[in-house]
N, C-alpha and C positions, 0 to 999 in steps of 0.2 A: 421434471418432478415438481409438482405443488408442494408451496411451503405456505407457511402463515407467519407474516413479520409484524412485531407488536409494535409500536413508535409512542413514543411520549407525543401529546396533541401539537406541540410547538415543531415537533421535526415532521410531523405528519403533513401539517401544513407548509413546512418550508417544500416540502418533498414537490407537493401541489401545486406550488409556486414554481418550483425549477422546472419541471413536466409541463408544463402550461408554457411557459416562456420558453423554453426549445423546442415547442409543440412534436413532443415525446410523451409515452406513457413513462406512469410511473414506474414501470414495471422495467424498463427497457435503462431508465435514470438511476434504478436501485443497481440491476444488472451489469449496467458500464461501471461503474463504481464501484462494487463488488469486484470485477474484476480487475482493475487499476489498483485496486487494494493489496487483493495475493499476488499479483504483479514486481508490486513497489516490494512487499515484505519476503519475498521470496530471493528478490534479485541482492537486498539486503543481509538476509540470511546467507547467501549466497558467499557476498564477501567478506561478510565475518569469518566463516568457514576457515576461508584460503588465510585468510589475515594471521588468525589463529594459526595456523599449519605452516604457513611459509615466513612469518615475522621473524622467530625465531634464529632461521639460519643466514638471513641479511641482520639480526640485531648489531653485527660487531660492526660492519659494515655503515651501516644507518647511522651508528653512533659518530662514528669518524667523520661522517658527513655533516654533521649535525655541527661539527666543531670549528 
């Protein structure tokens, strides 16, 4: 799918700069990074979930430990 991504001139250029020094397009530098993005925040989301869900019934547990 084509998109159109708009950059402030300063990221536009670092952009330029990273693509150039890993002689990568830009395209391929936004892409890997993009998806190291939903990656990280997924995998995050992820364990908030469980944290939320399973903390509760180690609480009394955890606390005793903690002591």
């Amino acid at each position: 799918m084509a998109m159109t991504l708009r950059l402030p001139a300063e990221d536009s250029a670092a952009l330029a700069r990273t693509a150039e020094l890993e002689s990568r397009s830009q395209n391929d530098v936004i892409v890997t990074a993009l998806r190291e993005y939903i990656e990280r925040n997924s995998r995050a989301a992820l364990i908030d979930q469980i944290m939320d869900s399973e903390l509760p019934r180690y609480a009394e547990a955890l606390e005793r430990l903690g002591q």
